[in-house]
C-alpha positions in Angstrom: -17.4 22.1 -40.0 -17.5 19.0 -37.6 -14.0 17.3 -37.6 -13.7 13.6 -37.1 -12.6 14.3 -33.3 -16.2 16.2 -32.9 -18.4 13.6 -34.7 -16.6 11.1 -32.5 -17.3 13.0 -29.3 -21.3 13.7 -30.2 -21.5 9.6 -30.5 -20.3 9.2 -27.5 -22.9 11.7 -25.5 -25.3 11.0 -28.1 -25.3 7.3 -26.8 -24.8 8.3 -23.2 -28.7 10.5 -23.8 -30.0 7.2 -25.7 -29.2 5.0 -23.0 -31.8 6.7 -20.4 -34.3 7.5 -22.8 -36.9 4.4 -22.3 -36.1 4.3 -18.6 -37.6 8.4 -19.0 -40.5 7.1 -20.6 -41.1 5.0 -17.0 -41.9 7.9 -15.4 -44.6 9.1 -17.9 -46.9 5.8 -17.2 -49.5 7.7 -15.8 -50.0 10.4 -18.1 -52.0 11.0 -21.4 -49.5 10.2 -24.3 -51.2 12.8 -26.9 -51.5 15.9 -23.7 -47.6 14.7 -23.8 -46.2 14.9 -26.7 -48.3 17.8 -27.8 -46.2 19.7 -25.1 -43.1 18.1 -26.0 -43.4 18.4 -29.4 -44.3 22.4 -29.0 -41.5 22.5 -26.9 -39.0 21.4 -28.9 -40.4 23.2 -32.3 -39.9 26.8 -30.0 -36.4 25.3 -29.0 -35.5 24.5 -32.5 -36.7 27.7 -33.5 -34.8 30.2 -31.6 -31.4 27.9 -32.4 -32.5 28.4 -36.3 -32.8 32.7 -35.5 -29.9 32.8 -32.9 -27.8 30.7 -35.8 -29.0 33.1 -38.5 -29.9 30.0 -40.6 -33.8 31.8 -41.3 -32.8 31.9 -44.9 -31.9 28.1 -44.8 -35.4 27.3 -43.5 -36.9 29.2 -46.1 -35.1 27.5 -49.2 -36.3 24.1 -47.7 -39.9 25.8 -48.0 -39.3 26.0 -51.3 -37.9 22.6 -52.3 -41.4 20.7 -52.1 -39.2 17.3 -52.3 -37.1 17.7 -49.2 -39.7 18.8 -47.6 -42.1 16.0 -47.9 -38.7 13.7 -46.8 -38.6 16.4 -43.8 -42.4 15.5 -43.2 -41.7 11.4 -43.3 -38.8 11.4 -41.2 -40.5 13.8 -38.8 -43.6 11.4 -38.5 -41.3 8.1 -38.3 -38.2 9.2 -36.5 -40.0 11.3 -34.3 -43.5 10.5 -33.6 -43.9 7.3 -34.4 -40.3 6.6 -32.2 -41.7 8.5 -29.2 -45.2 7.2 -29.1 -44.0 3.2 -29.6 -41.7 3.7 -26.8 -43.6 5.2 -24.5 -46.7 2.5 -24.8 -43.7 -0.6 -25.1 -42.3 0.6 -21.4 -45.8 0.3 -20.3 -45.7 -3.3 -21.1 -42.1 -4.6 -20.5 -39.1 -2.9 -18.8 -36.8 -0.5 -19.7 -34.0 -3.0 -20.5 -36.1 -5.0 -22.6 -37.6 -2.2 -24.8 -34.0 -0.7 -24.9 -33.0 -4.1 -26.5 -35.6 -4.1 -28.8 -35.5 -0.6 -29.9 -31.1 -1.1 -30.5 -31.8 -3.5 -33.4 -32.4 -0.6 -36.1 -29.1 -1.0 -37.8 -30.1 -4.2 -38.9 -32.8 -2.9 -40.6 -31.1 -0.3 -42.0 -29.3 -2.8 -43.3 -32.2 -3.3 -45.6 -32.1 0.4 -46.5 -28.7 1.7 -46.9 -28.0 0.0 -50.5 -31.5 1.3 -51.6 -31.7 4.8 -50.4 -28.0 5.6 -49.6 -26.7 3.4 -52.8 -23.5 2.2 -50.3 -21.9 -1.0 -50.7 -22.5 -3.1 -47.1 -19.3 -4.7 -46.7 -18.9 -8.7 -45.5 -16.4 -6.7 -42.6 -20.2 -4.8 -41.7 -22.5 -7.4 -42.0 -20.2 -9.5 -39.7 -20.2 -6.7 -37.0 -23.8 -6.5 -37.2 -24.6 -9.9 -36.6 -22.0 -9.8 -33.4 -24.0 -6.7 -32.0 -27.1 -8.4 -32.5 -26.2 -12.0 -31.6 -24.9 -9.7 -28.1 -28.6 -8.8 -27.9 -29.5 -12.2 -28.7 -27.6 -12.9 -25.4 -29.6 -10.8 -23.3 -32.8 -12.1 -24.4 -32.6 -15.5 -24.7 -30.8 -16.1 -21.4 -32.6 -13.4 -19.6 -36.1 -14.0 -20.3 -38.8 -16.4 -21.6 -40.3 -14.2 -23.8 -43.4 -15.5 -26.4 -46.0 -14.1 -28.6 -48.1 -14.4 -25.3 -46.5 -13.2 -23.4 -47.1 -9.6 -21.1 -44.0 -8.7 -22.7 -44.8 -9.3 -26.5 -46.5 -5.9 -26.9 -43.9 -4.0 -25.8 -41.4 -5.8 -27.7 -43.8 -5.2 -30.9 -43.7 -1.9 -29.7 -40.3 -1.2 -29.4 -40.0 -2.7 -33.3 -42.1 -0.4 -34.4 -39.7 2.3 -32.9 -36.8 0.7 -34.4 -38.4 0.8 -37.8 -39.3 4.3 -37.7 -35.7 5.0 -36.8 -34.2 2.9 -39.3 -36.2 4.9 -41.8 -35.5 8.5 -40.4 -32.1 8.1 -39.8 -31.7 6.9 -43.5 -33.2 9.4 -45.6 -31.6 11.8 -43.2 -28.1 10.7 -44.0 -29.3 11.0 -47.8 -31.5 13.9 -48.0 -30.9 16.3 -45.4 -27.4 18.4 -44.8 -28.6 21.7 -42.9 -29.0 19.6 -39.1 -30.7 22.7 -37.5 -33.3 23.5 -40.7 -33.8 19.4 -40.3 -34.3 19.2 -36.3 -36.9 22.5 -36.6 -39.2 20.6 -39.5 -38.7 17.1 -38.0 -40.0 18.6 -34.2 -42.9 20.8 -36.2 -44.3 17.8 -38.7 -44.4 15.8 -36.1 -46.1 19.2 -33.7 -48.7 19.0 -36.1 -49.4 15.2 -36.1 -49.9 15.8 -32.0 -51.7 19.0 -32.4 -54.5 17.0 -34.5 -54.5 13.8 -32.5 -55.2 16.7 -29.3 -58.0 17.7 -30.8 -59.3 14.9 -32.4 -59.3 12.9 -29.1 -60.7 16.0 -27.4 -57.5 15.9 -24.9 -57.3 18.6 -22.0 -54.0 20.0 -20.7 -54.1 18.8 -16.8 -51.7 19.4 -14.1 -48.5 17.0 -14.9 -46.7 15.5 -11.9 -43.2 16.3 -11.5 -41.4 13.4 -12.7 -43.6 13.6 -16.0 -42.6 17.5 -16.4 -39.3 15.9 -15.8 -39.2 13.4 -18.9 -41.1 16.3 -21.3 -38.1 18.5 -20.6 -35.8 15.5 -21.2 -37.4 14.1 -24.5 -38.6 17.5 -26.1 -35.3 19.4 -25.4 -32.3 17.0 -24.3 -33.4 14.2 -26.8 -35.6 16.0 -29.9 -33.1 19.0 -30.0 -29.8 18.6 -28.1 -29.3 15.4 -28.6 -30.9 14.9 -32.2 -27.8 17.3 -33.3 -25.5 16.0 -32.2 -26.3 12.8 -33.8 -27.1 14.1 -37.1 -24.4 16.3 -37.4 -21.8 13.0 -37.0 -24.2 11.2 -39.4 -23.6 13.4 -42.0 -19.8 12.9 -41.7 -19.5 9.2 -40.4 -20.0 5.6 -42.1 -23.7 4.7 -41.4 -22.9 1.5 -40.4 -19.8 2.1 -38.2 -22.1 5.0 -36.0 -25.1 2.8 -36.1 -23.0 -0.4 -34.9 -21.4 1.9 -31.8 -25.1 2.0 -31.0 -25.4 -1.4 -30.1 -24.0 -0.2 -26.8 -27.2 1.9 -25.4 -29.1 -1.4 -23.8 -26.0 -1.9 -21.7 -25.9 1.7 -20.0 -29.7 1.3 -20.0 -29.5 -1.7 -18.1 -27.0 0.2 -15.4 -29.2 2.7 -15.3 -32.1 1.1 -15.1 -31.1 -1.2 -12.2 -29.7 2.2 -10.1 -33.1 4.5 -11.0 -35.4 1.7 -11.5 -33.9 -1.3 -9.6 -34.2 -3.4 -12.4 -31.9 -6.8 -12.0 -28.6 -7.1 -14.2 -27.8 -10.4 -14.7 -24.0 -11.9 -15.4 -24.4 -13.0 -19.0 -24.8 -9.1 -20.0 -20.8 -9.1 -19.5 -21.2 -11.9 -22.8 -23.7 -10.2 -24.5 -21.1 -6.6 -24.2 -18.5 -8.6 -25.7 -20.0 -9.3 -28.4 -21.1 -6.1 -28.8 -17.2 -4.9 -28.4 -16.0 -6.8 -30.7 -18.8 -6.1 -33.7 -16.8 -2.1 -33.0 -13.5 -3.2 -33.0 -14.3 -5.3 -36.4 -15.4 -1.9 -38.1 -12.1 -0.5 -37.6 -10.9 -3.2 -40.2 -13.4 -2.5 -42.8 -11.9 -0.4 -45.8 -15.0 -1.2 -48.9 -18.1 -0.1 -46.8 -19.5 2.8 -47.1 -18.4 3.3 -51.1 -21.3 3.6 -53.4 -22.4 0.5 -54.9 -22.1 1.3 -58.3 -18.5 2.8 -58.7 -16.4 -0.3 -58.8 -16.7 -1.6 -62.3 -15.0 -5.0 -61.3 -11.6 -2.6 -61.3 -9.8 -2.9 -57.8 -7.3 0.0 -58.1 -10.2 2.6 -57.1 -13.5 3.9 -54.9 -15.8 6.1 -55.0 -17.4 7.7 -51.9 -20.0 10.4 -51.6 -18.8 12.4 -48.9 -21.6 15.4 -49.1 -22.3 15.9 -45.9 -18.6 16.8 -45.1 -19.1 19.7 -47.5 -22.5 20.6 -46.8 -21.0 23.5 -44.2 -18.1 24.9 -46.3 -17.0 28.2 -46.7 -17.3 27.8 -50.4 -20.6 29.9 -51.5 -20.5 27.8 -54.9 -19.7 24.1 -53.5 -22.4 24.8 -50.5 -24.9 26.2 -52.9 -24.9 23.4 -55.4 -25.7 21.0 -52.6 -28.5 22.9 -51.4 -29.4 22.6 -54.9 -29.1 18.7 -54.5 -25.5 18.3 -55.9 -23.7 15.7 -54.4 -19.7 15.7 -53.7 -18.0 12.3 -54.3 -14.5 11.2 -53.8 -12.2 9.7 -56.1 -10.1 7.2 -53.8 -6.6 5.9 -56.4 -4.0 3.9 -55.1 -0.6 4.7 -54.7 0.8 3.2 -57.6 -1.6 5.1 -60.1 -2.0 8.2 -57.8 1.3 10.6 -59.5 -0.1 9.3 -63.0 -3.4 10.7 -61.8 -2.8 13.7 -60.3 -0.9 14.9 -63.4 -4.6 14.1 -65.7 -6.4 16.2 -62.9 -4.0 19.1 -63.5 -5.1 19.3 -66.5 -9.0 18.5 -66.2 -9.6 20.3 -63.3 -12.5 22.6 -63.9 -13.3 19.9 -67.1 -16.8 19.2 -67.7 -17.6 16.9 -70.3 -19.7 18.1 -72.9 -23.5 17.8 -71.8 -22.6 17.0 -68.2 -22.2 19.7 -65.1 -20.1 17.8 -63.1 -16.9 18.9 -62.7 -13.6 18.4 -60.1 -13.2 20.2 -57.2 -9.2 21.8 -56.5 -8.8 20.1 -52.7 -6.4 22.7 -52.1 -8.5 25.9 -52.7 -8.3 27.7 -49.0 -12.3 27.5 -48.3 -12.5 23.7 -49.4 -9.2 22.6 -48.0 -10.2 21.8 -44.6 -13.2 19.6 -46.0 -11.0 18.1 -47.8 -8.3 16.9 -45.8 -11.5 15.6 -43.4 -12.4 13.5 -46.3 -9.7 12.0 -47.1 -9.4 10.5 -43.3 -12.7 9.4 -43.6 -12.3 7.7 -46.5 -9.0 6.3 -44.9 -6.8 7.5 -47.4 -3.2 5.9 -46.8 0.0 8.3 -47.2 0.6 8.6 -50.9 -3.1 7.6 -52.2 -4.4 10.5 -54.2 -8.5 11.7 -53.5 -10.2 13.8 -56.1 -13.5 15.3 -55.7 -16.5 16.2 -58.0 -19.5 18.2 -57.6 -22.5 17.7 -59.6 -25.5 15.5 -60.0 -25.1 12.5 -58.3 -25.1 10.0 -61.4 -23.6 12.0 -63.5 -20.6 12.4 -61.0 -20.0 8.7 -60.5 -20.2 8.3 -64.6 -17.1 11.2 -64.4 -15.3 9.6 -61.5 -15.4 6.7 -63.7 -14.6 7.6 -66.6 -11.7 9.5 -65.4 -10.1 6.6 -63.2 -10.7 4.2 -66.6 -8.1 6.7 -68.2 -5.9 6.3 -65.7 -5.9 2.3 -65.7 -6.5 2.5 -69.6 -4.4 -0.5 -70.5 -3.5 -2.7 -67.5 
C-alpha cells in the first residue's frame, strides 16, 4: 500500500521528470516521429513487461484480458494519454520552445475540470476552482507578458499542439483515477495499445529503422522508460490515493523547472515576471490545503451538512484482504462514510450492530476498519479524507450506487429527527 508520505514523495519526482520532458523532445527534431515512438513504445511495453513477471502480477494482466470493458478504457487511455500526448508534444517543440509548449501542455487540470464531475462523479469545490484559476492566471502571466503570441503566429501550431496533449492527458488521467487500480497491469496495456497504434503507423508509412544520433537514443531511453514506465507509476500510484484536483493543481509547477531547465540545457531566456507567475501558482497549492468538500462524490450530500461521502477505492485496491481486493477487481467500489463528532458515538453504536448488514436486494455491505488486513487502509483513509480526532469513518464495499444509497440511508438514521 502507498501511504500518504509515499504518494507525496512520487509527486514530487513525478514533477521533477515532467519538467524536462518537452525540452527531451528538442533533441528529437531531426528524427522520424513514427521510427521513434515505434522504439519507444516497444521499449517500454518489454519494460512494463518484465515489472508485471518480476512483480508476479501475470494473473492480474490476465483478468483485465478478460474484463472487455476495462480494457477498451485501457485501449483509450493508452491512445490519448500516451500516444496522442507523445506525438503532440513532440511536433509542438518543433514549432515553439520548450517553455512555451510546457505552458501549454500544464493547463490539463482545467480541463479535467470538465471531467471530473462526469466521469469521477466528485463535487469541485469553490476552494478548487479558485486554486485553479490562480495556477492558470500564473500561466496567464507567462504568456501574456512574455510573448505576442496570435493565431499567426510561428508559435500558434505548437501551442495547438501542446492542447492537443493536454486534452489527451486530461482524458487519460481521468478515467485512470476511475477505472484502473492495478498501476503496473495499467502502465503494460497503456505502453502496448499505444505499441500497436505505432506499429501500424510504421508500416503504413513504410518507415525504416535508421541509425539514431545520440542525443535522440538519449530522449527514447528518457520518454519510453524514465517517463512511460518509471515515471508513469509513480504518478498513478499517488492518483489512485490523492484528491485529483489537489495532485493535478501541484502540477501547475512543471513550466517553471522547465523554464530553469530549459534556459541551462537549452539557453532559453527567463524573464523576471516568471517569479509573479510562481506566485500565483504557490498560492493556488497552499489554497488546496484549506479545502475540506472536494473530492466527495457529488451525489452523497442530500442538502444534510453533518456528513460525506468519499470513494476512496484506490486506497484499497492493494490490500491484504483477498475478499475486499477481489470485489474491486470485480468493479466494487469502497466509499467512506465521513460523521461529525457530535453524531459520531451515536453512529458507531448503529454500525455495531449493522456491520456485515446488507439490505435485502442490495450487496453492499460495511467494512470493520479494524480488521488486521484492512486496518492499515483504513487509517490512510481516514487522513485522506481529513478526518478530525473524534469524527467517526465507516466504509462500504459494493456497487458503487448501491453503496452511496447505503451510506445514505444509514447516516439518515443517524440524523433521523434533527
Amino acid at each position: 500500500m502507498v501511504t500518504r508520505a509515499g504518494a507525496n514523495a512520487y509527486v514530487v519526482v513525478g514533477i521533477f521528470l515532467s519538467s524536462l520532458v518537452t525540452i527531451v523532445f528538442k533533441f528529437t527534431t531531426t528524427v522520424n516521429p513514427i521510427e521513434f515512438f515505434f522504439l519507444s513504445y516497444l521499449s517500454t511495453t518489454a519494460a512494463a513487461l518484465l515489472l508485471l513477471l518480476a512483480a508476479g502480477r501475470w494473473r492480474s494482466t490476465r483478468e483485465v484480458i478478460a474484463n472487455r470493458k476495462l480494457l477498451g478504457i485501457m485501449a483509450i487511455i493508452g491512445v490519448a494519454n500516451y500516444g496522442l500526448v507523445d506525438l503532440s508534444l513532440m511536433y509542438s517543440v518543433r514549432f515553439t520552445t520548450a517553455s512555451i509548449s510546457s505552458v501549454i501542455f500544464n493547463t490539463y487540470p482545467l480541463l479535467m475540470l470538465l471531467l471530473i464531475p462526469l466521469i469521477l462523479k466528485e463535487r469541485v469545490s469553490t476552494h478548487q476552482i479558485a486554486a485553479l484559476l490562480l495556477g492558470f492566471a500564473g500561466i496567464c502571466v507567462a504568456l501574456a507578458w512574455g510573448t505576442s503570441l496570435s493565431l499567426t503566429s510561428p508559435d500558434a501550431v505548437g501551442i495547438l499542439l501542446a492542447l492537443m496533449a493536454s486534452l489527451g492527458v486530461s482524458v487519460g488521467v481521468t478515467l485512470a483515477k476511475r477505472y484502473v487500480y492495478d498501476t503496473l497491469s495499467g502502465i503494460f496495456f497503456y505502453n502496448f495499445f499505444a505499441l500497436i497504434i505505432f506499429a501500424i503507423a510504421f508500416v503504413a508509412t513504410g518507415a525504416t529503422l535508421a541509425p539514431l544520433p545520440y542525443p535522440a537514443i538519449a530522449a527514447l531511453l528518457y520518454i519510453g522508460i524514465i517517463s512511460s514506465v518509471i515515471y508513469a507509476w509513480m504518478y498513478y500510484k499517488a492518483l489512485s490515493v490523492l484528491k485529483t484536483t489537489l495532485m493535478t493543481n501541484l502540477y501547475f509547477i512543471t513550466p517553471f523547472l522547465t523554464f530553469l531547465f530549459a534556459f541551462f540545457m537549452l539557453g532559453e531566456q527567463i524573464h523576471a515576471y516568471y517569479l509573479a507567475a510562481a506566485l500565483l501558482v504557490a498560492a493556488g497549492v497552499v489554497l488546496q490545503q484549506f479545502d475540506k468538500v472536494g473530492g466527495t462524490l457529488s451525489t452523497a450530500t442530500s442538502g444534510m451538512q453533518n456528513y460525506v461521502i468519499f470513494d476512496v477505492t484506490g486506497i484499497f485496491a492493494d490490500t491484504a484482504s483477498l475478499g475486499v481486493s477481489s470485489s474491486i477487481r470485480s468493479g466494487s467500489r469502497v466509499l467512506a462514510l465521513k460523521i461529525d463528532q457530535r453524531h459520531a458515538k451515536r453512529a458507531a453504536k448503529v454500525a455495531g450492530a449493522a456491520t456485515g448488514l446488507q439490505t435485502k436486494g442490495q450487496k453492499s455491505r460495511l467494512l470493520i476498519s479494524s480488521e488486521p488486513r484492512i486496518a492499515k487502509e483504513a487509517g490512510f483513509a481516514r487522513n485522506i479524507v481529513d478526518a478530525r480526532h473524534g469524527e467517526l469513518v465507516l466504509f462500504t464495499i459494493g456497487p458503487e450506487k448501491e453503496g452511496e444509497q447505503f451510506l445514505e440511508g444509514f447516516a439518515k438514521s443517524i440524523f433521523r429527527g434533527e
